[in-house]
mmCIF file of the N, C-alpha and C atoms, coordinates in Angstrom:
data_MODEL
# 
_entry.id   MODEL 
# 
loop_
_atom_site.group_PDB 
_atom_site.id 
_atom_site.type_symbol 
_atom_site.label_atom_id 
_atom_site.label_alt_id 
_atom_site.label_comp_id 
_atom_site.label_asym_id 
_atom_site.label_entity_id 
_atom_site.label_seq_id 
_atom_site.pdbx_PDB_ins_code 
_atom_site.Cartn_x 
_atom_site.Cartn_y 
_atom_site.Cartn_z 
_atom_site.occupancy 
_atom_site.B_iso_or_equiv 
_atom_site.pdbx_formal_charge 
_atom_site.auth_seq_id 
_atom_site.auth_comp_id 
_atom_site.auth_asym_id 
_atom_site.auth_atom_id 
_atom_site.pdbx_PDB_model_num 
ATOM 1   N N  . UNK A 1 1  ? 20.352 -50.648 163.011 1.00 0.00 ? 1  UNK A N  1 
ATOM 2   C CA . UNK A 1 1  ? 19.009 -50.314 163.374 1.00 0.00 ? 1  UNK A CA 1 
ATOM 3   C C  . UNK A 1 1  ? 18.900 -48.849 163.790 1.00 0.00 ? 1  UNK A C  1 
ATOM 4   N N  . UNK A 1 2  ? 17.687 -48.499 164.167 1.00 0.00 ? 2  UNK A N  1 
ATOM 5   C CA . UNK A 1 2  ? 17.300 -47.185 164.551 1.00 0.00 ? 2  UNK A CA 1 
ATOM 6   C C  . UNK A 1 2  ? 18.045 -46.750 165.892 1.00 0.00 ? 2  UNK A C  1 
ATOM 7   N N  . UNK A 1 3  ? 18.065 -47.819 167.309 1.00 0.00 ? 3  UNK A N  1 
ATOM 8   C CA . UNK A 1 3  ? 19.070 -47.525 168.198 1.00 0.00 ? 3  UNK A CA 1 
ATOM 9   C C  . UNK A 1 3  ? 20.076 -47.113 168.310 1.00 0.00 ? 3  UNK A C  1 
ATOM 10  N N  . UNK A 1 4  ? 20.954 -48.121 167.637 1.00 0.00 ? 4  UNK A N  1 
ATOM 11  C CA . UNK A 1 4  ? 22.113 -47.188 166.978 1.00 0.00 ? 4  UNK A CA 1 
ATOM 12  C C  . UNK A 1 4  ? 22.639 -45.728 166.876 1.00 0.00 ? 4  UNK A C  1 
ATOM 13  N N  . UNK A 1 5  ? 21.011 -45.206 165.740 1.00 0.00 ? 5  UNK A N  1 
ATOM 14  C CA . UNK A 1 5  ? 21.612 -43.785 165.229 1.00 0.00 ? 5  UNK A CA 1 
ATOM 15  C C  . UNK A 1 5  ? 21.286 -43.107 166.334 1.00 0.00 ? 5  UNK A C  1 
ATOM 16  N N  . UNK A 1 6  ? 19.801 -43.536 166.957 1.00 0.00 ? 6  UNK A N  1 
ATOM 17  C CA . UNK A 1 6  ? 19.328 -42.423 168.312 1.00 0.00 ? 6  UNK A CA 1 
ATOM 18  C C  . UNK A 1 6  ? 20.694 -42.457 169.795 1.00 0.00 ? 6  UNK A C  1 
ATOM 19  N N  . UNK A 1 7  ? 21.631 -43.352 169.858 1.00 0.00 ? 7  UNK A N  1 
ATOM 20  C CA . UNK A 1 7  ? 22.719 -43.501 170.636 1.00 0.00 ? 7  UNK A CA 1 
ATOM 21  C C  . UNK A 1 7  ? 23.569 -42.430 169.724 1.00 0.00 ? 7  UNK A C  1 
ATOM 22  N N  . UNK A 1 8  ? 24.258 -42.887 168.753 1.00 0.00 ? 8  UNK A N  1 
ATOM 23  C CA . UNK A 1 8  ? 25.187 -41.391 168.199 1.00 0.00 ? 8  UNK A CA 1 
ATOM 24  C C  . UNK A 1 8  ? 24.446 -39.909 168.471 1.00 0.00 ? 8  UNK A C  1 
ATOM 25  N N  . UNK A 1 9  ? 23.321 -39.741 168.220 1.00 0.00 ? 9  UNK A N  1 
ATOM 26  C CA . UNK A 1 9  ? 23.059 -38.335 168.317 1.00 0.00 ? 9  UNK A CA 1 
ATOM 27  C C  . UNK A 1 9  ? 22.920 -37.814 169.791 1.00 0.00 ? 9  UNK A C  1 
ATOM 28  N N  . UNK A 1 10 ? 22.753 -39.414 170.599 1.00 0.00 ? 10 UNK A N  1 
ATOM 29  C CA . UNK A 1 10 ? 22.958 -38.811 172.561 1.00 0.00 ? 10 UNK A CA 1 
ATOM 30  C C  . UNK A 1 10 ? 24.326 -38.502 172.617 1.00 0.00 ? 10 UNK A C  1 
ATOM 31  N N  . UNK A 1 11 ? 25.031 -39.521 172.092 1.00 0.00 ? 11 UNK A N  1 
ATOM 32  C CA . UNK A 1 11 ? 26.475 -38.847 172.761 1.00 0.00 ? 11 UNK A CA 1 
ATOM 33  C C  . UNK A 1 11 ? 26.703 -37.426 172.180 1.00 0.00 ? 11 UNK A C  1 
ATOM 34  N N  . UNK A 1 12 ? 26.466 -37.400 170.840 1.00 0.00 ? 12 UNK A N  1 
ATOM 35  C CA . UNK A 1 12 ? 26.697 -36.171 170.401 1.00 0.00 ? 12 UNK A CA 1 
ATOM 36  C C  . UNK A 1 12 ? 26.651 -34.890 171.377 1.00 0.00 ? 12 UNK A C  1 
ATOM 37  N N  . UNK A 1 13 ? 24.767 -34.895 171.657 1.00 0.00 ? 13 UNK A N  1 
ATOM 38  C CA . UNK A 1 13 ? 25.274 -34.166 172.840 1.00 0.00 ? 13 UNK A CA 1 
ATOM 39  C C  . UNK A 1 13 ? 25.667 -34.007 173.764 1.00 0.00 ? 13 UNK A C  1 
ATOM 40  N N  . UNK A 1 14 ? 26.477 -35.210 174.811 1.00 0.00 ? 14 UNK A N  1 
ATOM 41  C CA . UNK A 1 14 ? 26.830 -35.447 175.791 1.00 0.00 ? 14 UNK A CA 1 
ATOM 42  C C  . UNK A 1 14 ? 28.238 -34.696 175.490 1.00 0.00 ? 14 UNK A C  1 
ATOM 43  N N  . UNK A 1 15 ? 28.966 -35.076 174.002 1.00 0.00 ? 15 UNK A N  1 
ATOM 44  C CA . UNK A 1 15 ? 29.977 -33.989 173.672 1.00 0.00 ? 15 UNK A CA 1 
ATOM 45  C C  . UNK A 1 15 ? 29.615 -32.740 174.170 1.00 0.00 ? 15 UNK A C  1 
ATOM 46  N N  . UNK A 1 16 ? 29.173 -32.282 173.301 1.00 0.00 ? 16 UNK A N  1 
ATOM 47  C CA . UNK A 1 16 ? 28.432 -30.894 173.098 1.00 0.00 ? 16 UNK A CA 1 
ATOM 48  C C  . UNK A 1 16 ? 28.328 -29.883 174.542 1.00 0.00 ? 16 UNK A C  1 
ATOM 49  N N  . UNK A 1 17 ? 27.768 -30.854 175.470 1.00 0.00 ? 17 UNK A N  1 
ATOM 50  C CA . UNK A 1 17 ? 27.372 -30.718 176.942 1.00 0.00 ? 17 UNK A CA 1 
ATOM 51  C C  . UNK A 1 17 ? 28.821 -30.313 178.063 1.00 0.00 ? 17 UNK A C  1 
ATOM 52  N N  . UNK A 1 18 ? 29.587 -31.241 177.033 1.00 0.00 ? 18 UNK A N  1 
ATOM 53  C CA . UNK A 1 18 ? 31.019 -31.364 178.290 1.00 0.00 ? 18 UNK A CA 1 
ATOM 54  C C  . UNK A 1 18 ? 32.109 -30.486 177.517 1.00 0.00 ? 18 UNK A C  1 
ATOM 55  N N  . UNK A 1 19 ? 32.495 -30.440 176.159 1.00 0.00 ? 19 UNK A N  1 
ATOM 56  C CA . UNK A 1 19 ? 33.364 -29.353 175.601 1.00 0.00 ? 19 UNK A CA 1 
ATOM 57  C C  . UNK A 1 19 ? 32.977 -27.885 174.554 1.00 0.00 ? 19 UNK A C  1 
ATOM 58  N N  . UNK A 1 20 ? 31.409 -27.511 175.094 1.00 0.00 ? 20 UNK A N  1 
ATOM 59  C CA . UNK A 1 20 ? 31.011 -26.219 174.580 1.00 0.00 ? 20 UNK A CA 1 
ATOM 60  C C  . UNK A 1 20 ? 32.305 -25.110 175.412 1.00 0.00 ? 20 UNK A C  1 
ATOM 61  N N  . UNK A 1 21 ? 32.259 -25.379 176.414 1.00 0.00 ? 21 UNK A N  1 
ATOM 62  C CA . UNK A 1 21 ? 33.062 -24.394 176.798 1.00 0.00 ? 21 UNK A CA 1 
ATOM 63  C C  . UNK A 1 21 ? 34.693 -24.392 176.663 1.00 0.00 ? 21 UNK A C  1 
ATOM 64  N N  . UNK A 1 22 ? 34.874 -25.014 176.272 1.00 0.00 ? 22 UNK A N  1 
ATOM 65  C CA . UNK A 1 22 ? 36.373 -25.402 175.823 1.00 0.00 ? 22 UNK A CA 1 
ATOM 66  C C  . UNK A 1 22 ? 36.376 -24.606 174.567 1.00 0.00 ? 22 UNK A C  1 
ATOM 67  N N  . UNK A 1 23 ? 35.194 -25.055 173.472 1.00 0.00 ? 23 UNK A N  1 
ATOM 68  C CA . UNK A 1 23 ? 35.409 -24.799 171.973 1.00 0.00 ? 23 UNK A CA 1 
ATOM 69  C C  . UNK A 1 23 ? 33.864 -24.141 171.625 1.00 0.00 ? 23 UNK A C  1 
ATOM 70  N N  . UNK A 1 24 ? 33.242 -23.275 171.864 1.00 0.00 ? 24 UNK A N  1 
ATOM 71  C CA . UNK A 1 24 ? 31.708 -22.793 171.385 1.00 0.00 ? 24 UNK A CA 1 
ATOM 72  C C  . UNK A 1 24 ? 31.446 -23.008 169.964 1.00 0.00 ? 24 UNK A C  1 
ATOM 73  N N  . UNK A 1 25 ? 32.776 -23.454 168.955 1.00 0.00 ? 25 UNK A N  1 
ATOM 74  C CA . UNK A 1 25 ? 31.706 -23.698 167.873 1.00 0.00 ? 25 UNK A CA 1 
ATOM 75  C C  . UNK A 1 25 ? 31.121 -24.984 167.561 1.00 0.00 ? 25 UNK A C  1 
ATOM 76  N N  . UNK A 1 26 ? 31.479 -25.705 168.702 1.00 0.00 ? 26 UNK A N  1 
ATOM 77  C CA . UNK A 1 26 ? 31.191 -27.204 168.735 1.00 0.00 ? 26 UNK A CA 1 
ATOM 78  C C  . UNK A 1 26 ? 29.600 -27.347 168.588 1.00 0.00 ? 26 UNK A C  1 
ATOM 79  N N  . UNK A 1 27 ? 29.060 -26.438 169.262 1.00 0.00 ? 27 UNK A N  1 
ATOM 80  C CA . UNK A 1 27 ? 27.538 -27.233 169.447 1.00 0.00 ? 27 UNK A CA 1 
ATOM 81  C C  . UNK A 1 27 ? 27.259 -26.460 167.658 1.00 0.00 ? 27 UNK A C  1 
ATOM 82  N N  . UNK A 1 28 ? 27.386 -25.643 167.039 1.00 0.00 ? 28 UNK A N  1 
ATOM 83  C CA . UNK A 1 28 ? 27.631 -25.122 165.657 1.00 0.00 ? 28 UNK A CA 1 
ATOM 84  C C  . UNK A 1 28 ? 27.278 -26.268 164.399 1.00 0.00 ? 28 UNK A C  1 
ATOM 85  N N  . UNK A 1 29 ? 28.752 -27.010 164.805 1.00 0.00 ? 29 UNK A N  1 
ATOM 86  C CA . UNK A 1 29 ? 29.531 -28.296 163.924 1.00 0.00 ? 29 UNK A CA 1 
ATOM 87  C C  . UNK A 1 29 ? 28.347 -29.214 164.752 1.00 0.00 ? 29 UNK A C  1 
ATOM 88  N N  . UNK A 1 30 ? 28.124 -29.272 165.481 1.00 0.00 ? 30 UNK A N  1 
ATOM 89  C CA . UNK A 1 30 ? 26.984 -30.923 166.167 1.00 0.00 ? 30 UNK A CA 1 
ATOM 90  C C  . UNK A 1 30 ? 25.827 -30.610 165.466 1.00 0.00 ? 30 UNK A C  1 
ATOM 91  N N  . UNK A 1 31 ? 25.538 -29.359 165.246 1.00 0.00 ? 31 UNK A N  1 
ATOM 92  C CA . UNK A 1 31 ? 24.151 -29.298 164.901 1.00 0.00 ? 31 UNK A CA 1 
ATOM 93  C C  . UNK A 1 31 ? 23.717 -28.907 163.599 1.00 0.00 ? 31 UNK A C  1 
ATOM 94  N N  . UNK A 1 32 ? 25.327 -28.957 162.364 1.00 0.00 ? 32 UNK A N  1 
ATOM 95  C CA . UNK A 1 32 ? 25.163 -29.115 161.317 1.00 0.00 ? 32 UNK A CA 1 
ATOM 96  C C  . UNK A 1 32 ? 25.415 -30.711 161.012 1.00 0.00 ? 32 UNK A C  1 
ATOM 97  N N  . UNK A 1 33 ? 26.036 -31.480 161.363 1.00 0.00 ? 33 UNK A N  1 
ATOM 98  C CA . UNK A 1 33 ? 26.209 -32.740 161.489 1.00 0.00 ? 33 UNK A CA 1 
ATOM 99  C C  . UNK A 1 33 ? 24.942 -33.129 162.002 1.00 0.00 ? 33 UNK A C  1 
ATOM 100 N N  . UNK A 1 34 ? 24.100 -33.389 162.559 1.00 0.00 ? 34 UNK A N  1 
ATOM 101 C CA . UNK A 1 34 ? 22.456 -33.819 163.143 1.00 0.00 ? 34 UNK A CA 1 
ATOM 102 C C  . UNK A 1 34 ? 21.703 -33.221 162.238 1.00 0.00 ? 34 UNK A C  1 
ATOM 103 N N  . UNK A 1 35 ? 22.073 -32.347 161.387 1.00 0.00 ? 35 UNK A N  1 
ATOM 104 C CA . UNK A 1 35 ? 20.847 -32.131 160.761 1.00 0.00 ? 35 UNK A CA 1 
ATOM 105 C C  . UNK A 1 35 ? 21.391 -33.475 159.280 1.00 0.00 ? 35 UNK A C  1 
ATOM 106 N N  . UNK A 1 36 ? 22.569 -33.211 158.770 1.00 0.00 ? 36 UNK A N  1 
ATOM 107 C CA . UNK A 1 36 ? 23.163 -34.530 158.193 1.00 0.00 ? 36 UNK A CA 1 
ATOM 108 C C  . UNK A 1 36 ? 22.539 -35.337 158.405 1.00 0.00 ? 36 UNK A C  1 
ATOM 109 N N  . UNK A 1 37 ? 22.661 -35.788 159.543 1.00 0.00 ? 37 UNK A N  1 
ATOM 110 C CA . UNK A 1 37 ? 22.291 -37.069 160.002 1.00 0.00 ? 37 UNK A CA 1 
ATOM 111 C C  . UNK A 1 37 ? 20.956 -37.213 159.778 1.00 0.00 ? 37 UNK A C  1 
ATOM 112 N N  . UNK A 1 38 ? 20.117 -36.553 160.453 1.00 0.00 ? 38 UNK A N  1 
ATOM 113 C CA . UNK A 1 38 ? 18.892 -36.804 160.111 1.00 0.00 ? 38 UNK A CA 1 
ATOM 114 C C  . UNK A 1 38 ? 18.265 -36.924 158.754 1.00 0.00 ? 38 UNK A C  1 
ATOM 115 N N  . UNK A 1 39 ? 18.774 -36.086 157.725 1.00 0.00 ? 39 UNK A N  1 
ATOM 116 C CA . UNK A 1 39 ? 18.157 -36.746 156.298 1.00 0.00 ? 39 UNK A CA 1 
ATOM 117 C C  . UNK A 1 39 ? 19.022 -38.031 155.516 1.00 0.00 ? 39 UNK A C  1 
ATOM 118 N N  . UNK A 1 40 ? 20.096 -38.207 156.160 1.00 0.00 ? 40 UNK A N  1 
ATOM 119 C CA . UNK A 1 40 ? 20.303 -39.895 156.050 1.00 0.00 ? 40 UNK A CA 1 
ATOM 120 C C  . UNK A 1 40 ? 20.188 -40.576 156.585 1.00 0.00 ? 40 UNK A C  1 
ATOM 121 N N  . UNK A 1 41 ? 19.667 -40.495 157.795 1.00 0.00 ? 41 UNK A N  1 
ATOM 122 C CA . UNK A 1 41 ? 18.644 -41.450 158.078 1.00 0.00 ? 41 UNK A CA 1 
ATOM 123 C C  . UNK A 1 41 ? 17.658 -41.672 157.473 1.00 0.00 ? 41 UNK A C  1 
ATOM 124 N N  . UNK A 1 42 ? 16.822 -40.518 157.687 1.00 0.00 ? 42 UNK A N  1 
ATOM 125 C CA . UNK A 1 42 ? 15.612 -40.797 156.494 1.00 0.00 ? 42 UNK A CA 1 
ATOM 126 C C  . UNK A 1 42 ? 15.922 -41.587 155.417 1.00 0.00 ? 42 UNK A C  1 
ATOM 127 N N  . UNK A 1 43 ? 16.957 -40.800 154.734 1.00 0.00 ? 43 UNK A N  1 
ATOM 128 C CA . UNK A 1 43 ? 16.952 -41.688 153.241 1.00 0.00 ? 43 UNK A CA 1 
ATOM 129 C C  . UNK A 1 43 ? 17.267 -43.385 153.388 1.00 0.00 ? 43 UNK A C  1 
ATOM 130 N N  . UNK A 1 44 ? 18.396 -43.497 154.802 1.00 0.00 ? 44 UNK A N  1 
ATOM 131 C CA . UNK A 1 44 ? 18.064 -45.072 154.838 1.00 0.00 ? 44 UNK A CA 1 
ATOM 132 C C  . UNK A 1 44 ? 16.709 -45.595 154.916 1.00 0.00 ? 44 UNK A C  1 
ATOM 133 N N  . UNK A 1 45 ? 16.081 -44.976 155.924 1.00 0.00 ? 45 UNK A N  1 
ATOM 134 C CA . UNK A 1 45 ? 14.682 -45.393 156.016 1.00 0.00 ? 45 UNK A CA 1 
ATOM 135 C C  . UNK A 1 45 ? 13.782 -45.777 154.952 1.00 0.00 ? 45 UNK A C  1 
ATOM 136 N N  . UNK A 1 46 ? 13.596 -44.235 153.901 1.00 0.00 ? 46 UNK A N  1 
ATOM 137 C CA . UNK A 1 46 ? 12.836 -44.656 152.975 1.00 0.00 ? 46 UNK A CA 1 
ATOM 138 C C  . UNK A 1 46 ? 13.068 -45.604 151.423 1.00 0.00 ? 46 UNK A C  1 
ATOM 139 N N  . UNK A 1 47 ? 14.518 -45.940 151.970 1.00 0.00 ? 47 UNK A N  1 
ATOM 140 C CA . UNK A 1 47 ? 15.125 -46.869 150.615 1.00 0.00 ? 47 UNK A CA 1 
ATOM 141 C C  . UNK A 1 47 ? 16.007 -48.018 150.845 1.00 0.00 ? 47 UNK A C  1 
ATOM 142 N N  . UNK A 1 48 ? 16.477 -47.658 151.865 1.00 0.00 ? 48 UNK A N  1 
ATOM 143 C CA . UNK A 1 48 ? 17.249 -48.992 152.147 1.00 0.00 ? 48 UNK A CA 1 
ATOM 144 C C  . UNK A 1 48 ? 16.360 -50.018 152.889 1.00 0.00 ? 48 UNK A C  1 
ATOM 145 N N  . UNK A 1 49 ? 16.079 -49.502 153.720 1.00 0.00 ? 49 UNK A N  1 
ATOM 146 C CA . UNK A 1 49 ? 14.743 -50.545 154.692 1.00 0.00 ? 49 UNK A CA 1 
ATOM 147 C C  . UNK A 1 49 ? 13.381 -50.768 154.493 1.00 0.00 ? 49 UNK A C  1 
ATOM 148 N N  . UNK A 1 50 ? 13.478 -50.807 152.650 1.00 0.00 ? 50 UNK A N  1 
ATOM 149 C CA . UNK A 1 50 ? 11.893 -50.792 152.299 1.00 0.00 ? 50 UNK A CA 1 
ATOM 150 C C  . UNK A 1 50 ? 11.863 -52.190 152.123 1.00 0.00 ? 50 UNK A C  1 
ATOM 151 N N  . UNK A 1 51 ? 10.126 -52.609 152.627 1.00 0.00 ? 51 UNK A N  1 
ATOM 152 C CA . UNK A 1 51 ? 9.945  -53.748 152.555 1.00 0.00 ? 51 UNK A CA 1 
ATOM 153 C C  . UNK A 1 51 ? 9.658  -54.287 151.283 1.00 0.00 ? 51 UNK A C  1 
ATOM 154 N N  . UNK A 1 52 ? 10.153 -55.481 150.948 1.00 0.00 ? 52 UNK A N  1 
ATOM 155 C CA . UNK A 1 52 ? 10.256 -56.113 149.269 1.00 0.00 ? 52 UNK A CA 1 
ATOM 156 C C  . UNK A 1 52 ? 9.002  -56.251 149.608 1.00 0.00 ? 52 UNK A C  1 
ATOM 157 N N  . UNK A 1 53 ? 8.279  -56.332 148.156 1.00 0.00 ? 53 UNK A N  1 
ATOM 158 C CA . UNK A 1 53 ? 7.097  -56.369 147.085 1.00 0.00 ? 53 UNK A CA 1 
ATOM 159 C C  . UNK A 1 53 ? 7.238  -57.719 147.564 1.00 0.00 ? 53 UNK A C  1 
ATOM 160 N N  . UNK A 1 54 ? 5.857  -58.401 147.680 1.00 0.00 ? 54 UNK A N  1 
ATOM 161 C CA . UNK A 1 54 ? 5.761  -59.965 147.961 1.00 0.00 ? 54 UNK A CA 1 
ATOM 162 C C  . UNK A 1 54 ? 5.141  -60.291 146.594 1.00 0.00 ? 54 UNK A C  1 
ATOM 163 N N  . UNK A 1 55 ? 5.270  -61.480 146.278 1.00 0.00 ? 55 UNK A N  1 
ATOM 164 C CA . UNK A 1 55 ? 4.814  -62.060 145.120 1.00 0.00 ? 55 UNK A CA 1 
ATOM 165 C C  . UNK A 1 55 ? 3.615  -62.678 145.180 1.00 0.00 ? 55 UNK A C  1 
ATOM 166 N N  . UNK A 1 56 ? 2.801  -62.763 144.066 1.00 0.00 ? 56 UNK A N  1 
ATOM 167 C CA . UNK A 1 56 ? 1.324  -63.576 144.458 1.00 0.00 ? 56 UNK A CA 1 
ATOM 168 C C  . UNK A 1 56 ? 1.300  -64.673 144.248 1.00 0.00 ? 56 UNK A C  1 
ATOM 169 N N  . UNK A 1 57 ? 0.488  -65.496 144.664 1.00 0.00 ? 57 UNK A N  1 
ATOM 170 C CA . UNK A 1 57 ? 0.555  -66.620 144.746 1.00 0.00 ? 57 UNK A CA 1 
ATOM 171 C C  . UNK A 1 57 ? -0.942 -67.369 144.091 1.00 0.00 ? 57 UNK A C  1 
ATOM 172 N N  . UNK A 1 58 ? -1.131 -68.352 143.877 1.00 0.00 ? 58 UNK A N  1 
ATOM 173 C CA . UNK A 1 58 ? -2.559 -68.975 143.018 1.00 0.00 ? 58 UNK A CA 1 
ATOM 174 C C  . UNK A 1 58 ? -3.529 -69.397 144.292 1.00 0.00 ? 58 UNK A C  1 
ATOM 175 N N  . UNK A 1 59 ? -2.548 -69.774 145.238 1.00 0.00 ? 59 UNK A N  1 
ATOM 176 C CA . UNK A 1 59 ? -3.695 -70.359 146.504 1.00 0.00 ? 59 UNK A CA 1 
ATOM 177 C C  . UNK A 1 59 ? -2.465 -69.815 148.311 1.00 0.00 ? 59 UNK A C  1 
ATOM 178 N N  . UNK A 1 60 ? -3.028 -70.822 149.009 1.00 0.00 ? 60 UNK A N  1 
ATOM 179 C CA . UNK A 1 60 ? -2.673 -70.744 150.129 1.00 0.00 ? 60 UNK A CA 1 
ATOM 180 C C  . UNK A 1 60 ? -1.654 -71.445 150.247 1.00 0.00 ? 60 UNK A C  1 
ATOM 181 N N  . UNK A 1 61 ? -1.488 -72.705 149.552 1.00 0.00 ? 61 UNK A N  1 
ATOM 182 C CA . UNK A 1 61 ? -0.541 -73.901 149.639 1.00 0.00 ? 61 UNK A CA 1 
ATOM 183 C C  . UNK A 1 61 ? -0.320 -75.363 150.688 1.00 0.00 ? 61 UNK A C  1 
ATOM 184 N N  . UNK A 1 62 ? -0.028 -75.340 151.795 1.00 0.00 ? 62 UNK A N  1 
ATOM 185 C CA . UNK A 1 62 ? 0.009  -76.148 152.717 1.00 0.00 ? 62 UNK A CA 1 
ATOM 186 C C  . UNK A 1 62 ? -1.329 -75.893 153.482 1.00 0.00 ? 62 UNK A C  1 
ATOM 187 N N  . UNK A 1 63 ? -1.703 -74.818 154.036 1.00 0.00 ? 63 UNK A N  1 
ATOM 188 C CA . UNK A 1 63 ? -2.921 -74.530 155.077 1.00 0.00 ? 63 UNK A CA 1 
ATOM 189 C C  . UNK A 1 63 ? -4.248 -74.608 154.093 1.00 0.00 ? 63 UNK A C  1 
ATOM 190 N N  . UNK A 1 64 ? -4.639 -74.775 153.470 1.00 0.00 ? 64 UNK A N  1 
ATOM 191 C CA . UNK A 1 64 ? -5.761 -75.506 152.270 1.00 0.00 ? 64 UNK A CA 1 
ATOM 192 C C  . UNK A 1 64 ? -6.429 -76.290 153.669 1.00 0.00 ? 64 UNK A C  1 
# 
């Protein structure tokens, strides 16, 4: 689900937050990776989690 990805991109920066100063090109690499991320997400969004085409039907069926 969407939770999920919005949890990876917190820790991300919770990385980011605690070893910029260890390594400065970290927040660099996080924020070419998030931008990654973000257009695959999208693309899950707009293709993997599309809602199926419903089929038609002649009547209502049971609720008549």
């Amino acid at each position: 689900g969407t939770f999920d990805d919005y949890l990876e991109q917190f820790l991300l920066f919770g990385y980011v937050s605690l070893f910029s100063c260890v390594y400065p090109l970290a927040a660099v690499l996080v924020v070419l990776n998030n931008i990654t991320e973000v257009y695959s997400d999208a693309f899950k969004m707009c293709h993997v989690f599309k809602r199926p085409f419903s089929e038609p039907a002649a009547n209502i069926g049971v609720w008549q």
